[in-house]
Backbone as JSON, one array per atom type, in Angstrom:
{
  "sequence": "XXXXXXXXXXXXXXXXXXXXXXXXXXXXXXXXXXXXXXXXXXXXXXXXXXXXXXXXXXXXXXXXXXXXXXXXXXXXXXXXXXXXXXXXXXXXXXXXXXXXXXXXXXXXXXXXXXXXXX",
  "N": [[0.84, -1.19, 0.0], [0.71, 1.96, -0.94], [1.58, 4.44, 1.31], [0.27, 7.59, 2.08], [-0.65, 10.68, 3.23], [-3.95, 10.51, 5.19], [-7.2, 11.61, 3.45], [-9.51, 11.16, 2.48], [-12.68, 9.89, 3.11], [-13.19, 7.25, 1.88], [-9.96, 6.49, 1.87], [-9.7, 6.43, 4.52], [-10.72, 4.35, 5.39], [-9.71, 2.41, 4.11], [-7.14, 1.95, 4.55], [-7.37, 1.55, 7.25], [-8.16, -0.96, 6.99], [-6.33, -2.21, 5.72], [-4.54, -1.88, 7.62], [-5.41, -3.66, 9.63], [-4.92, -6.31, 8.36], [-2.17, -6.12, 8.59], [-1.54, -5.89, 11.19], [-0.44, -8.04, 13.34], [1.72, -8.32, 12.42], [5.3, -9.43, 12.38], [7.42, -8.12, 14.6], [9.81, -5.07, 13.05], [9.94, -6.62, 11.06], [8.75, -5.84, 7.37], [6.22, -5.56, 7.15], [5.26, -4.79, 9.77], [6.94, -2.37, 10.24], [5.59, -0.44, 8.17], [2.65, -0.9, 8.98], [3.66, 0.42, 12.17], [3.39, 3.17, 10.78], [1.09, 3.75, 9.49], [-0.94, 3.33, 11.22], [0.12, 5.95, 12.97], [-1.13, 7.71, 10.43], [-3.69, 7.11, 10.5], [-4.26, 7.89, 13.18], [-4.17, 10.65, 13.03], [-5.81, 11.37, 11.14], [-8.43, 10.57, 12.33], [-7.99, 12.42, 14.64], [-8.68, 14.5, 13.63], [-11.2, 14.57, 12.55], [-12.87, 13.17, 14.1], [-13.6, 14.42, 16.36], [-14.09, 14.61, 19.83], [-15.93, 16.04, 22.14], [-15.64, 17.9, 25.35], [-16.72, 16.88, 28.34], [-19.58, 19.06, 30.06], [-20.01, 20.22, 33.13], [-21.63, 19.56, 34.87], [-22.44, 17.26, 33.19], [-19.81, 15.76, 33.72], [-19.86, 15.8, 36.41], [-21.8, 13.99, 37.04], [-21.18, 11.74, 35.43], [-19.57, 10.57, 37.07], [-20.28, 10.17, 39.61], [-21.98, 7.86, 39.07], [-20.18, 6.02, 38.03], [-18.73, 5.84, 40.25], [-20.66, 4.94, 42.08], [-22.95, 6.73, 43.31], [-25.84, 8.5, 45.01], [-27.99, 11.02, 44.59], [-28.29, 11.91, 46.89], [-25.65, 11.07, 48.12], [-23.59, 13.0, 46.91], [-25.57, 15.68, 47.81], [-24.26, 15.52, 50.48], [-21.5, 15.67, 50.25], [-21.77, 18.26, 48.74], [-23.11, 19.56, 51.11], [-25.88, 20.34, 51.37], [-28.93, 18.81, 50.35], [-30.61, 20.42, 48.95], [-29.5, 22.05, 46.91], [-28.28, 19.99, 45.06], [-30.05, 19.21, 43.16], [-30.75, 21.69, 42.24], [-28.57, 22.17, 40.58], [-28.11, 20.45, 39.09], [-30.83, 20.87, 37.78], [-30.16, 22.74, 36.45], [-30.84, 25.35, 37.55], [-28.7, 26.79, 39.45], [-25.57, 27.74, 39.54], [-22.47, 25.82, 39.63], [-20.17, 26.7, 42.46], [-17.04, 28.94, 44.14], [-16.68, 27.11, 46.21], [-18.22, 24.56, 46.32], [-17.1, 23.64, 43.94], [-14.33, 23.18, 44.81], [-14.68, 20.9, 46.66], [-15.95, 19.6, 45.12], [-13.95, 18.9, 43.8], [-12.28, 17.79, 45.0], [-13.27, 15.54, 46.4], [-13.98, 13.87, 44.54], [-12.57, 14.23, 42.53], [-13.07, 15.03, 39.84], [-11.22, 16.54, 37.39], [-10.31, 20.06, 37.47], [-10.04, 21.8, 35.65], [-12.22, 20.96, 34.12], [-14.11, 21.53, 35.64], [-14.6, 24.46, 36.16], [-15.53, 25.01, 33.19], [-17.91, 26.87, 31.47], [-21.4, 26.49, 31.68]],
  "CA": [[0.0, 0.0, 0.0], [1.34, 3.64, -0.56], [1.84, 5.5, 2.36], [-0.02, 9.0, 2.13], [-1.63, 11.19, 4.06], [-5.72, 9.98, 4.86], [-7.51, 13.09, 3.46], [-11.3, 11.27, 2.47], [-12.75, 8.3, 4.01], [-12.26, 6.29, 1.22], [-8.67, 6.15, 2.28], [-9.02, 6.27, 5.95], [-11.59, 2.85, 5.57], [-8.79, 1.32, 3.04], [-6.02, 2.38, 6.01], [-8.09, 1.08, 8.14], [-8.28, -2.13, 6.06], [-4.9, -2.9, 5.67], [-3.84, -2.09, 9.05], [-5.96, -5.03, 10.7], [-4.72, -7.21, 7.68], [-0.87, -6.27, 9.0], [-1.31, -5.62, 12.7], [0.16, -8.52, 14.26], [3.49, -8.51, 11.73], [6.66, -9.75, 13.34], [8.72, -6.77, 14.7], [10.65, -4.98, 12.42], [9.45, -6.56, 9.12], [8.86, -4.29, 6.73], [4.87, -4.63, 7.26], [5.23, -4.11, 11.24], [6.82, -0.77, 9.72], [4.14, 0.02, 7.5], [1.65, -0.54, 10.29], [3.93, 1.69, 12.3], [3.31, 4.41, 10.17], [-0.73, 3.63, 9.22], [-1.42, 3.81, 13.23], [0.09, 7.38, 12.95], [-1.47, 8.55, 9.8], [-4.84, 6.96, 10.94], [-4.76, 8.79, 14.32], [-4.17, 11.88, 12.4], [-7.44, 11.26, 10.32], [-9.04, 10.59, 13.29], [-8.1, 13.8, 15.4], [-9.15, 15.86, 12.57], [-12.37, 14.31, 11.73], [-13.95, 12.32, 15.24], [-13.46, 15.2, 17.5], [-14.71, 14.73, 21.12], [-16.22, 17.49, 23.31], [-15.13, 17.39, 26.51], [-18.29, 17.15, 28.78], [-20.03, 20.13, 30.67], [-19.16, 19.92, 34.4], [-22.83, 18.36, 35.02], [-22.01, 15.29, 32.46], [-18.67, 15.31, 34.61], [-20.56, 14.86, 37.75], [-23.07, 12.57, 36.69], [-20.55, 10.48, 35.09], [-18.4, 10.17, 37.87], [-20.77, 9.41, 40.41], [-22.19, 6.82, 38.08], [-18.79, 4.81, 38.09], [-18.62, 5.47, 42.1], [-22.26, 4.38, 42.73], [-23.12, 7.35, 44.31], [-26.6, 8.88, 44.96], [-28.02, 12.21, 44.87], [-28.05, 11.85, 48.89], [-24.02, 11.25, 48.3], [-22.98, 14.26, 46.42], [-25.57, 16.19, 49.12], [-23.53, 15.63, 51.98], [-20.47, 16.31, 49.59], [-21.6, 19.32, 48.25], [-23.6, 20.18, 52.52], [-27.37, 21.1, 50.81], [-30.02, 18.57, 49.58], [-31.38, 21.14, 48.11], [-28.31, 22.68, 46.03], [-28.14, 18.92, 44.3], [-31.16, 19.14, 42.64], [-30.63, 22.83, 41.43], [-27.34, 22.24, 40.13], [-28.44, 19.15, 38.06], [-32.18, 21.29, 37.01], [-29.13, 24.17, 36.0], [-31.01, 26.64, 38.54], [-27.85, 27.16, 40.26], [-24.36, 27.64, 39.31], [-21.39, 25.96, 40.64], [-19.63, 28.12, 43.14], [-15.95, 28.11, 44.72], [-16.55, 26.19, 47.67], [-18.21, 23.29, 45.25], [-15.93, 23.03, 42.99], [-13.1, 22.79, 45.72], [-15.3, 19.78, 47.1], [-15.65, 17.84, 43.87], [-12.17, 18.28, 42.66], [-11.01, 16.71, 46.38], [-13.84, 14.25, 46.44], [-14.69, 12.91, 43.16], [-11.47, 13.91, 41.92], [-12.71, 15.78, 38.92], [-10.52, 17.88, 36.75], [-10.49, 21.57, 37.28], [-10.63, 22.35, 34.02], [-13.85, 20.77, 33.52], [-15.85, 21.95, 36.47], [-14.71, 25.56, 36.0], [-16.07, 25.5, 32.24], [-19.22, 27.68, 31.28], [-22.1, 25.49, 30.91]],
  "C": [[0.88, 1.24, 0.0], [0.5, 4.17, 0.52], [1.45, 6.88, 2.07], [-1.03, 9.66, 2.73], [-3.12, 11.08, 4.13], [-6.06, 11.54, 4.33], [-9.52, 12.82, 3.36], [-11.66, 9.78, 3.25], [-12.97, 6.85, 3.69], [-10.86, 5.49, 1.59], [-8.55, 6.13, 3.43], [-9.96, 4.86, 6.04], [-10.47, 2.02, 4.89], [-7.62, 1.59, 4.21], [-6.39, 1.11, 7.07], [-8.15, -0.72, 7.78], [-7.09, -3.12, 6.6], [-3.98, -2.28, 7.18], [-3.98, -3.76, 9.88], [-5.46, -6.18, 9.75], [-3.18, -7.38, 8.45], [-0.48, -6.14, 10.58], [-0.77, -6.67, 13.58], [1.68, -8.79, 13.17], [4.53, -8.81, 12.32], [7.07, -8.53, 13.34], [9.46, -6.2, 14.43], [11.07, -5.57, 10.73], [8.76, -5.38, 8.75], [7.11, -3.79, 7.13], [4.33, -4.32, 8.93], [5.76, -2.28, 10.62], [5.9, 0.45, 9.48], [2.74, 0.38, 8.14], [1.96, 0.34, 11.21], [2.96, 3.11, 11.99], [1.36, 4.81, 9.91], [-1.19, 3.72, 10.36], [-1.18, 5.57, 13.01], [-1.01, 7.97, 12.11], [-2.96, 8.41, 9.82], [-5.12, 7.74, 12.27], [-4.51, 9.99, 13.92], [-5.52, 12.23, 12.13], [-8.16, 11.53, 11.5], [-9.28, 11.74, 14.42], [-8.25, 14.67, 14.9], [-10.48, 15.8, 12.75], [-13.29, 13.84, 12.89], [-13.18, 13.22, 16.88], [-14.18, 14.85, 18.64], [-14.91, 15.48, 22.13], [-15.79, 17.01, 24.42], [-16.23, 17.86, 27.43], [-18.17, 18.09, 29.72], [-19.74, 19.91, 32.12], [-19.91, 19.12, 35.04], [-22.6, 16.94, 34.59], [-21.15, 14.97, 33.17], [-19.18, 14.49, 35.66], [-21.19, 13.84, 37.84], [-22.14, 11.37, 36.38], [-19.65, 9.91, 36.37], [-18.84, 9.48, 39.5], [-21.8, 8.51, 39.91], [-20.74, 5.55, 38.12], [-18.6, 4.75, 39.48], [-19.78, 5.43, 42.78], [-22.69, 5.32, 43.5], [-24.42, 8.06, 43.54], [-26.57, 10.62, 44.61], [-27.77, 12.93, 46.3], [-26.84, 11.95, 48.99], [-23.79, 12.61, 48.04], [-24.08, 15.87, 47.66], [-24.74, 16.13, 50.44], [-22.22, 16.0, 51.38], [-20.45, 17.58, 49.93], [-22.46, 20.54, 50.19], [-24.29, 20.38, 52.32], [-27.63, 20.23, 49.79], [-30.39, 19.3, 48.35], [-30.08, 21.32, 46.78], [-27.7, 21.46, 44.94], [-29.04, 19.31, 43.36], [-31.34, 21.01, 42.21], [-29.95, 23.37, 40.28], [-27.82, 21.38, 38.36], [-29.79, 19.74, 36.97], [-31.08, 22.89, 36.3], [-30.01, 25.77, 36.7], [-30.31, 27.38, 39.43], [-26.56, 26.4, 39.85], [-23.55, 26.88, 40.56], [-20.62, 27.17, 41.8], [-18.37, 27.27, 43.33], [-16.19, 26.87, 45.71], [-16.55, 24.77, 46.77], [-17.28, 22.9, 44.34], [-14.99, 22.7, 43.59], [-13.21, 21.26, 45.7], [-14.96, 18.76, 46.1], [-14.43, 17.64, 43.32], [-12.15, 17.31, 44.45], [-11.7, 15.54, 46.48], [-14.05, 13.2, 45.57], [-13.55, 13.05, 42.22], [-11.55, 14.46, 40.43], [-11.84, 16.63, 38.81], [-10.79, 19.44, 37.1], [-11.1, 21.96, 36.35], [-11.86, 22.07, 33.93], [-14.95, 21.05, 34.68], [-15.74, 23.22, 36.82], [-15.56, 26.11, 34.3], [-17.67, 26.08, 32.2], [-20.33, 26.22, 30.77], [-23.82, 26.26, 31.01]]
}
């Protein structure tokens, strides 16, 4: 296969093709190489074209006490106010400092994503 940059998705499905045909190649044959290089120029394609948002600070939360089994009752005693769960989540009430302190130390979210505008 020539080696050239994916540009339509013709060529990133035919990439795509002949990768999984050469992906277990012995080490250092020429089509372990080749695959080398088709991993790169496929994750190229790919970070052009299958962008991923990075979720709102809500999807954060949700997701995260979703993987740590935790209620709305949890993140209340987190965040110190029943109520302030269920405002946050209906978007009637912004994060504040204090909260955000909380969930980065508790839940371990990112900064970044529970200072973004949502």
């Amino acid at each position: 296969m020539e080696l050239k940059i994916i540009k339509t998705k013709k060529d990133y499905h035919k990439s795509l093709a002949r990768f999984a045909e050469i992906f277990s190649a012995k080490h250092g044959s020429k089509e372990s190489n080749e695959a080398d290089i088709l991993a790169l120029l496929i994750k190229d394609y790919e970070n052009k074209h299958f962008v991923i948002d990075a979720p709102t600070p809500i999807e954060a939360i949700k997701y995260r006490m979703e993987q740590q089994g935790l209620s709305n009752q949890d993140l209340a005693k987190i965040l110190g106010y029943k109520s302030r769960v269920s405002d946050i989540f209906h978007n009637t009430r912004k994060l504040n400092l204090k909260m955000i302190r909380k969930l980065y130390e508790t839940l371990h979210i990112p900064l970044e994503t529970l200072v973004k505008e949502y």
